[in-house]
C-alpha positions in Angstrom: 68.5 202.8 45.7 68.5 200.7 42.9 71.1 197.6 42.3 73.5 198.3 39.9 76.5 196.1 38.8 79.1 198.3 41.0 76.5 198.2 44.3 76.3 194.6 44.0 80.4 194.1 43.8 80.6 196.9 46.9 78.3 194.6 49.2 80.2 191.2 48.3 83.5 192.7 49.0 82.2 194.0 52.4 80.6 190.8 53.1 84.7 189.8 52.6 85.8 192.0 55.2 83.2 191.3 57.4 84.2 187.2 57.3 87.8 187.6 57.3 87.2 189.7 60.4 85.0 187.6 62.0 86.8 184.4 61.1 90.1 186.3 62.7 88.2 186.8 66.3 86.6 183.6 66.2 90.4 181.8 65.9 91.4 183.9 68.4 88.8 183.0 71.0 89.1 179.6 70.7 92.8 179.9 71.2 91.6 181.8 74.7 89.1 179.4 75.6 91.6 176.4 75.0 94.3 178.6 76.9 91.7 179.2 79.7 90.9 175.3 80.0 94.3 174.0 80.0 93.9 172.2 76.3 96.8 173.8 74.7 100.4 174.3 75.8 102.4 176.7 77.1 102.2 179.3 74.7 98.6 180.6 75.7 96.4 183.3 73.3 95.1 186.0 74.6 93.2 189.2 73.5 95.4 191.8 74.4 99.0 191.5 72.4 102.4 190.3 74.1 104.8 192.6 74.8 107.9 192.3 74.3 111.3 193.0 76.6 110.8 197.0 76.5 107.7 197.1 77.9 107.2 193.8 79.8 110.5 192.8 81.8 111.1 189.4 81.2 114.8 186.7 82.1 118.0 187.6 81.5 120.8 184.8 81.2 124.6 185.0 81.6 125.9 182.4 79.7 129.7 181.1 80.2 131.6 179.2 77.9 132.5 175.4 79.0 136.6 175.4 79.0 138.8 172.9 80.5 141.2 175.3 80.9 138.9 178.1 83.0 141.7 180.5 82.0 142.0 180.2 78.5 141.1 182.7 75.9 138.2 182.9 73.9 138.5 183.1 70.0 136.1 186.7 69.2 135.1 184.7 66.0 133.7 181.7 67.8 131.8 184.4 70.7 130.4 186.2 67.6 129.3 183.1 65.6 127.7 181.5 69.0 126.0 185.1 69.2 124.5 184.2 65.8 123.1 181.2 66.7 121.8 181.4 70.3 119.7 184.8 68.3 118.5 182.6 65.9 117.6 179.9 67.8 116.0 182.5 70.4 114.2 184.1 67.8 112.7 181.3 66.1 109.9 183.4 64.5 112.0 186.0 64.0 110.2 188.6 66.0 109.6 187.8 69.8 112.3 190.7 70.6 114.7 188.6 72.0 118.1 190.3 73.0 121.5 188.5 73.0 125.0 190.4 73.1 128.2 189.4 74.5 129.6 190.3 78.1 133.2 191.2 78.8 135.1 189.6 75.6 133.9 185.8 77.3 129.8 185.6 78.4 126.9 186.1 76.9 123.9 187.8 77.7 120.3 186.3 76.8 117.7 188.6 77.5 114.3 187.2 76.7 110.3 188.9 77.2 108.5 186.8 80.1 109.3 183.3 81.7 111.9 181.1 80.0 110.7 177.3 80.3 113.1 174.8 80.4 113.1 173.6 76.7 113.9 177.1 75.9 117.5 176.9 78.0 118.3 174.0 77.1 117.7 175.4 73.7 119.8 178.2 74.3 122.8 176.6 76.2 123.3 173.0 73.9 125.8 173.1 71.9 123.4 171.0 70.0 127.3 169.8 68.1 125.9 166.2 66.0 128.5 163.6 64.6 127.6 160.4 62.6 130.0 157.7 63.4 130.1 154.0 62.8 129.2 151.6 65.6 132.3 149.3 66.5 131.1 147.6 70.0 128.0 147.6 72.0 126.7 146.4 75.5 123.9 146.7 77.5 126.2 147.3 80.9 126.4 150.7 81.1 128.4 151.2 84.1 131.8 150.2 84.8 132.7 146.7 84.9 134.2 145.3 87.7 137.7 145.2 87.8 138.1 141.3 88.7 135.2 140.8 85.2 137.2 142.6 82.8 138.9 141.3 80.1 142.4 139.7 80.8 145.7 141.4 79.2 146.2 137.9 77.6 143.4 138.0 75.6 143.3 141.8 74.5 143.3 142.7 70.9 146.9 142.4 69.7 148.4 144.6 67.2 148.5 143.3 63.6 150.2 143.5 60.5 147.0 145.2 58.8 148.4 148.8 59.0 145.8 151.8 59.4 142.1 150.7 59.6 140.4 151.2 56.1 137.2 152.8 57.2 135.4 153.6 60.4 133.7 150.0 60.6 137.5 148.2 60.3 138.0 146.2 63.5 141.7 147.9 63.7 140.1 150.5 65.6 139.4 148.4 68.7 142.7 147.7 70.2 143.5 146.9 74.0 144.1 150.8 75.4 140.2 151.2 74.0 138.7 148.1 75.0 140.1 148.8 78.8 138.6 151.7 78.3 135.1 151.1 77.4 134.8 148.4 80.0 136.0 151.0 82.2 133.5 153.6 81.1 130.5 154.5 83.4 127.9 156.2 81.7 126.3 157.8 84.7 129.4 159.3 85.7 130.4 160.5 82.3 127.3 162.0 81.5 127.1 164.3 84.5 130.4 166.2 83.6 130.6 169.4 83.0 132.1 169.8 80.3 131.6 166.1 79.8 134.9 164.0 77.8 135.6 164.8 74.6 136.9 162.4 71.6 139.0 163.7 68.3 136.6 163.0 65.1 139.5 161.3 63.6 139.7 158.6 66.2 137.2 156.0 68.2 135.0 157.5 71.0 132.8 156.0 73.2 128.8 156.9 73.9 125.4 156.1 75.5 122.3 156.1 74.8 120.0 156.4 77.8 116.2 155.6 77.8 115.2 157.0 81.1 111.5 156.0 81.0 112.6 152.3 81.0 115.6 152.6 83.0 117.7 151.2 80.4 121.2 152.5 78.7 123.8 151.1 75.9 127.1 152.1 75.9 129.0 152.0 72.3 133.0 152.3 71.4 132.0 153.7 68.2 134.6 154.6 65.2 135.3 158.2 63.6 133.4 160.6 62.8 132.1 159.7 59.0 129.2 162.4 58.5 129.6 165.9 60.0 126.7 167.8 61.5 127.6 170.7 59.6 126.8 168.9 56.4 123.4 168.9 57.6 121.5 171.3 55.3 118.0 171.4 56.8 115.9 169.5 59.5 112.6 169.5 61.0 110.3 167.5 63.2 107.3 165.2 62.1 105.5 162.0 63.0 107.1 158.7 62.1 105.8 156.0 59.9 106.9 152.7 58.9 108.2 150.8 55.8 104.0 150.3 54.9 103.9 154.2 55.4 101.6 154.0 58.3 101.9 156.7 60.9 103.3 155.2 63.8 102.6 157.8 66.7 106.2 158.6 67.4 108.2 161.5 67.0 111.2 162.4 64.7 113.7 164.6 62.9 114.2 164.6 59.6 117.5 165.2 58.2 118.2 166.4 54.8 122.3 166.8 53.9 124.2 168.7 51.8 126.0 167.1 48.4 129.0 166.7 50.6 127.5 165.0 53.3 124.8 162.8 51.1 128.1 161.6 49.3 129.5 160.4 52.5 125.9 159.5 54.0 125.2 157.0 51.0 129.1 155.3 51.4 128.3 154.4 54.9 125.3 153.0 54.7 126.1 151.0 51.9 129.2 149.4 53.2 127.1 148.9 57.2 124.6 146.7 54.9 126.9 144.2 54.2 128.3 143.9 58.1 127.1 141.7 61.1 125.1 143.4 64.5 126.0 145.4 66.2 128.5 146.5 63.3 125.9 147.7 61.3 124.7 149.9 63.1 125.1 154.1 62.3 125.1 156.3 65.8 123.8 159.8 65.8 125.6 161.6 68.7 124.7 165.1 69.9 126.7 166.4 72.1 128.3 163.1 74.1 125.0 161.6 74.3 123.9 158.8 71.4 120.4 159.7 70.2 119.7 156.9 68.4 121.8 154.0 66.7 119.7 152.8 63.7 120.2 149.7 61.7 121.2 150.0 58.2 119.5 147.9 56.5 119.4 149.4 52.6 121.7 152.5 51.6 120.3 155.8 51.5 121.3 157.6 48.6 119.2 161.0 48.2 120.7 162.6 51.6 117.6 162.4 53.4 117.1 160.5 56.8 115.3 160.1 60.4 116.2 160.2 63.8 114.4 158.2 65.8 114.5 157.9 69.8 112.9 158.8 72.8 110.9 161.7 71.0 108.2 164.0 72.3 106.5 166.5 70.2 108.3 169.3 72.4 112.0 167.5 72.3 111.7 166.8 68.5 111.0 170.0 67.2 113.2 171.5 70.1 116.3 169.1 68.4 115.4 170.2 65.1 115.6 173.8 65.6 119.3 173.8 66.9 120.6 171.5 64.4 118.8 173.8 61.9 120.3 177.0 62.9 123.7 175.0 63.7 125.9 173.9 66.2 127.8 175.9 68.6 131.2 176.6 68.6 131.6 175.6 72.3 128.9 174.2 75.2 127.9 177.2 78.1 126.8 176.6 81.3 124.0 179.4 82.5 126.3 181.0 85.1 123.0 183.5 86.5 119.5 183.7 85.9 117.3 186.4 86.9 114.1 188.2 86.3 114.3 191.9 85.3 112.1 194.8 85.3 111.2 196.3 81.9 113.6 198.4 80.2 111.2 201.5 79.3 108.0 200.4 81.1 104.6 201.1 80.8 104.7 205.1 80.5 106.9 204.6 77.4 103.6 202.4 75.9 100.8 204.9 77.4 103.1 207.8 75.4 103.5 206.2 72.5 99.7 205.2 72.5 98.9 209.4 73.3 101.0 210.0 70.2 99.1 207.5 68.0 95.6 209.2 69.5 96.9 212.3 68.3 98.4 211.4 64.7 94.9 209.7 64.5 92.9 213.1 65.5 94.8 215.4 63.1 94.1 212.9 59.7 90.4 213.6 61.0 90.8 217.2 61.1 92.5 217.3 58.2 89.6 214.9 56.5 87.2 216.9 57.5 88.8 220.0 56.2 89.7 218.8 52.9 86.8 216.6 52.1 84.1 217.5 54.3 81.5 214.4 55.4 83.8 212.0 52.8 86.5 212.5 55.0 84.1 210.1 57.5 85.2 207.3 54.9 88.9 207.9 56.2 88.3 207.6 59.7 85.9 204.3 59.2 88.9 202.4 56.9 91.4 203.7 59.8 89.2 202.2 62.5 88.9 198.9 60.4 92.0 198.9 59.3 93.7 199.0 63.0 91.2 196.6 64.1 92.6 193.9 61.5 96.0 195.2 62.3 95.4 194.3 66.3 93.7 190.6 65.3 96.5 189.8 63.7 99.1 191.5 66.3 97.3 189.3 68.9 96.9 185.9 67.3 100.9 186.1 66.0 101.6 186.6 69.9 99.8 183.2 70.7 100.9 181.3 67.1 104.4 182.8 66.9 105.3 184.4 69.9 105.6 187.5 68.5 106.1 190.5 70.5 104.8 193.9 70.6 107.7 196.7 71.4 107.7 200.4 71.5 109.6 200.3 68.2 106.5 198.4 66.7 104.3 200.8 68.3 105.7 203.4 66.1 105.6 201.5 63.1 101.6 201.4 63.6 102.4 205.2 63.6 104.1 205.8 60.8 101.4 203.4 59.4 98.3 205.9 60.0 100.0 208.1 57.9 100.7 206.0 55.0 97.3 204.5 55.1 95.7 208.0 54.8 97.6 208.5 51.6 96.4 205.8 50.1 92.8 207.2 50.5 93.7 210.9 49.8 95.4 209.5 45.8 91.7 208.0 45.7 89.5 210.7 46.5 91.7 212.6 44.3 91.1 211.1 41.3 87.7 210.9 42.2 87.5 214.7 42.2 89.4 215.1 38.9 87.0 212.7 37.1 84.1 215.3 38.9 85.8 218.1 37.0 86.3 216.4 34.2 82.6 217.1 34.2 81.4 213.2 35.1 78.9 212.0 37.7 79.8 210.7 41.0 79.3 207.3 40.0 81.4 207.3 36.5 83.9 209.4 38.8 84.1 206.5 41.7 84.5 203.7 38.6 87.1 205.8 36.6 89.3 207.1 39.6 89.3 203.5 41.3 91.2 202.5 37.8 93.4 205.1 38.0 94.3 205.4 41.6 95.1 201.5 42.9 97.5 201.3 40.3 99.2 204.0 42.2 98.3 202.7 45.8 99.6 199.5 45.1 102.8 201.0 43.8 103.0 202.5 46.8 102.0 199.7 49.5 104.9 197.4 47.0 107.5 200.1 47.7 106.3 200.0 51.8 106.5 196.5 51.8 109.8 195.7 50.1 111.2 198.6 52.8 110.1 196.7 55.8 111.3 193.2 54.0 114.9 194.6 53.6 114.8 196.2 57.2 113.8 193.0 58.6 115.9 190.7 57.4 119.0 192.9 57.5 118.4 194.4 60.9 118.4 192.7 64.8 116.6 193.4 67.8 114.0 196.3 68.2 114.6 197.3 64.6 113.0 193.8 63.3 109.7 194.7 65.2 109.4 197.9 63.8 109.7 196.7 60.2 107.1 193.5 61.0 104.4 196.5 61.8 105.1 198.8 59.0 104.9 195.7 56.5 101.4 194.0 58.5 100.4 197.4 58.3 101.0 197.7 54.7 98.9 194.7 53.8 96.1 196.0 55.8 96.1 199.1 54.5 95.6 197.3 51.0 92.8 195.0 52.0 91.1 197.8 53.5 91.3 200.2 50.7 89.9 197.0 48.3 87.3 195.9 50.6 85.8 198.9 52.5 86.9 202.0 50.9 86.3 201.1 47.3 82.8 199.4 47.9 80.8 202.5 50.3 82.4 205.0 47.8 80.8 203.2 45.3 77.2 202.7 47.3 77.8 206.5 48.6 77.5 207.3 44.8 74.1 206.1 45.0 72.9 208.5 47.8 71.3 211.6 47.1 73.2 213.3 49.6 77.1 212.2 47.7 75.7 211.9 44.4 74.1 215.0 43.5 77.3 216.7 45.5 75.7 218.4 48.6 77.9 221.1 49.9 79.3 219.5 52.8 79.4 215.9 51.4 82.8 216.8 49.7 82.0 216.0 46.0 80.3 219.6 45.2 81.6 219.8 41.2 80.6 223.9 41.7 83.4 224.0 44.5 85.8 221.7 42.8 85.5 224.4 39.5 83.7 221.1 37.0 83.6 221.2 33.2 80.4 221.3 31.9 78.4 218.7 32.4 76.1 217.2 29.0 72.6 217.2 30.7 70.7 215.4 28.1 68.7 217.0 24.4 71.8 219.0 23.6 71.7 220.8 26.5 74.9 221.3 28.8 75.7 223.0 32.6 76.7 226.2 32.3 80.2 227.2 33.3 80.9 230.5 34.0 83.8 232.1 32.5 86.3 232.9 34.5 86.4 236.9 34.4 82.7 236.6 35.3 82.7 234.3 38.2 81.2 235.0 41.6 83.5 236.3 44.0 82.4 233.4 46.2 83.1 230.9 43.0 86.3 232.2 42.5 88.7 230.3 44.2 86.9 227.1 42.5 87.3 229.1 39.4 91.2 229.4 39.8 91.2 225.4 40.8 90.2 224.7 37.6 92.4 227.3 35.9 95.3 225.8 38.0 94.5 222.0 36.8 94.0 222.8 32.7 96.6 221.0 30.7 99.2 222.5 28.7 97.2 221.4 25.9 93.9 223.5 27.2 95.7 226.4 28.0 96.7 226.1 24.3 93.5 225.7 23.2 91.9 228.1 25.2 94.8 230.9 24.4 93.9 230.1 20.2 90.2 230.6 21.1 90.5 233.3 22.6 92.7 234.8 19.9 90.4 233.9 16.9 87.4 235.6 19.0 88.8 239.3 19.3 89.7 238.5 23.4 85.8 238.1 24.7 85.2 236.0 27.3 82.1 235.5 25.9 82.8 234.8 22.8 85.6 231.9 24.2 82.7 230.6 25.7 80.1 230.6 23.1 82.6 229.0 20.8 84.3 225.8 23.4 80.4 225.1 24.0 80.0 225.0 19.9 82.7 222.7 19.6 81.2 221.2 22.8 78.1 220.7 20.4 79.5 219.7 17.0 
């Protein structure tokens, strides 16, 4: 077989598939191996695909609201927007199947595939509510002080003259009810409460800042609440460096505000440049607890700024993904916390698997029927096509936690379906160009043109379906778009990379390209115009009163496909020759001629 132009093309684009494939596994085994040795973390790869609540079982939560008064109503407005954000925080990736719904007007229920760690509840239950306020005392006693060292009546702050304090830095916020109260406070005590003290945002509140590897703790009478979390537009995690921009090894979160709150970001730091330790100092509170309390040493003025603290890797990202998705509208203790069985179970998945078998049998019978040996084509892109489809189910599962459900399982389905189209519009055209009279191999070239204009019409239309189901959808729903749109784009790098290329070294063959019988491509069966052989000479096609009765029903295909235009054309011919079939002959392979 010689090496034309097209062969050449086919056996790069298959050498392509073959790397993406094997670059695919090769990721994925190293992810096993690492699993298998303990390198990497929790969130182990594996080569079979997770499954999600439906099929697996996993832990369900009860989740009740933190109330002083344990008989006080909840809002429906604050249980449905705490709803939102538990699911998005749950659902990070968007598609590990979590379920959350509410319980009885007042709990809510977290139901989640496998083992939840302890990050992940503490995820789930923090209200995760931040507040920026202006540091107005600091001391490095953190429990109470003694009531014989506090500070004598006699020489607590005294009212003044000054009226309201100008600004959550002015000294008029520290007067003697707050001073007796600070020296009072024991941080210990406070920050094992449940629901622990909370402080207005309008007035002073009081903090710590605990660093339990070294066994040390500040407590701060801090000033109101100057920078809202809310205003927070974005945040994520990533290494610290210094002033020099050297990577320092630490953890952070990187904050990035909102007009509003980069307006009142830039005015406090500004006026805390100007002020003495520890009054220049800006505390980051989350939830009670100080995270860090940063010097201000220049003001910041594009909105963008760092925590800093007692940082993992796990804790920093952890931090950034619920001040991303936004703070709670109340805290929630985790009132139970149990494993539970899966919801369908395992004869659910062998069904639905049966049922995928069997959609993938009758495209092969079908195939076969329709195109003979090509239809072999069909069931090879299928087979490679699912293969990339599982890679990627699996290493998602290990890089995103995604989660296989039964309602994905019949989006891979659905899937076989629409990827045989996509191979049916090209063998189509491929057939037309053969009764158009052209050879296999101008066929293959001229019906790739005109079909993958149509297929990718098609795979765009699949793929903006599962985008809007996805994103406007929740639970089970989300998985089943994810696998009808992952399908979509393998379908499309199968049809480019393997389909396309062997039709075009098939062409080639002896047995496709001089259209064998059973190979599919016969242009006798598929009723061809003739064919220019060479010297003036053309194939001989047989006029339809004349045909075979074992050529007929080619004969009629061909009738059926003529164009408005050639029926025309044929009808004139046929008139100006007295009605002979014949003669209609004799005088199309004239003009055929001239």
């Amino acid at each position: 077989m010689a090496s034309t132009a097209p062969v050449r093309h086919a056996r790069k684009a298959l050498l392509w598939l073959g790397i993406i494939h094997l670059v695919l596994f090769a990721v994925l085994t190293t992810g096993v191996v690492l699993s298998n040795t303990k390198v990497i973390g929790e969130n182990a790869a594996s080569f079979e695909p997770k499954l999600a609540l439906d099929l697996q079982g996993g832990t369900e939560m009860i989740l009740a609201p933190q109330l002083e008064d344990p008989n006080a109503t909840i809002d429906a407005d604050q249980l449905a927007q705490a709803v939102a954000i538990i699911r998005e925080r749950v659902s990070g990736s968007g598609v590990n199947e979590a379920q959350v719904s509410t319980q009885n007007g007042r709990n809510i229920v977290v139901a989640m595939p496998g083992e939840i760690t302890t990050e992940q509840r503490d995820l789930i239950k923090s209200s995760a509510q931040m507040e920026f306020r202006a540091v107005l005392m600091a001391s490095s006693t953190f429990t109470a002080v003694p009531e014989e060292s506090r500070t004598k009546d006699a020489d607590l702050p005294k009212p003044t003259a000054k009226g309201d304090p100008n600004n959550g830095s002015d000294t008029n916020w520290i007067t003697a009810e707050w001073v007796k109260k600070f020296e009072a406070w024991d941080c210990l005590t406070e920050m094992s409460k449940t629901p622990r003290t909370q402080f207005a945002a309008d007035g002073p509140a009081i903090a710590c800042e605990i660093d339990p590897e070294a066994g040390q703790a500040v407590k701060y009478l801090l000033g109101p609440v100057e920078v809202k979390g809310a205003d927070i537009s974005s945040a994520s995690s990533g290494q610290v460096t210094n002033s020099q921009g050297y990577n320092t090894g630490a953890w952070g979160v990187n904050l990035s505000f909102n007009s509003e709150g980069t307006e009142d970001f830039k005015k406090v730091t500004q006026r805390l440049t100007g002020l003495e330790s520890p009054r220049n100092q800006f505390a980051i509170v989350l939830d009670g607890s100080v995270v860090s309390a940063p010097r201000a040493d220049v003001g910041i003025t594009d909105g963008n700024s760092q925590i800093t603290g007692n940082f993992t890797q796990q804790s920093a990202a952890q931090l950034a993904q619920q001040l991303k998705y936004g703070a709670l509208p109340m805290s929630f203790t985790i009132q139970s916390d149990q494993q539970i069985s899966p919801t369908l179970g395992t004869d659910q998945l062998k069904m639905g698997l049966i049922a995928g078998l069997i959609g993938l049998i009758l495209v092969a019978i079908y195939s076969f029927f329709q195109y003979r040996l090509l239809g072999l084509v069909t069931i090879a892109s299928l087979l490679i096509a699912g293969l990339l489809t599982y890679l990627a189910i699996a290493l998602l599962g290990w890089s995103a936690d995604y989660r296989l459900s039964l309602a994905g399982v019949a989006g891979i389905i659905v899937a076989i379906g629409l990827t045989a189209d996509s191979f049916i519009v090209y063998f189509e055209r491929i057939r037309d160009e053969l009764r158009d009279g052209r050879s296999l191999t101008l066929a293959v070239e001229n019906g790739w043109s005109r079909a993958k204009r149509t297929i990718m019409a098609s795979k765009a239309v699949n793929l903006l379906a599962a985008v809007v189901l996805y994103f406007v959808s929740v639970g089970n729903v989300k998985g089943f778009a994810f696998t009808l749109g992952l399908t979509a784009v393998a379908d499309l790098v199968v049809v480019f990379l393997f389909t396309h290329p062997v039709l075009q070294i098939l062409a080639k063959t002896r047995f496709f390209g001089e259209g064998h019988k059973l190979s599919g491509l016969d242009p006798s069966l598929l009723g061809a115009q003739p064919l220019y052989r060479g010297a003036g000479t053309f194939r001989e096609r047989k006029d339809l009163t004349e045909v075979k009765a074992k050529d007929r029903g080619a004969a009629k295909e061909a009738q059926r496909r003529m164009t408005i235009a050639e029926r025309k054309r044929a009808e004139e011919l046929e008139r100006r020759s007295g009605g002979t079939a014949t003669a209609v002959k004799d005088e199309i392979e004239e003009e055929t001629r001239g």
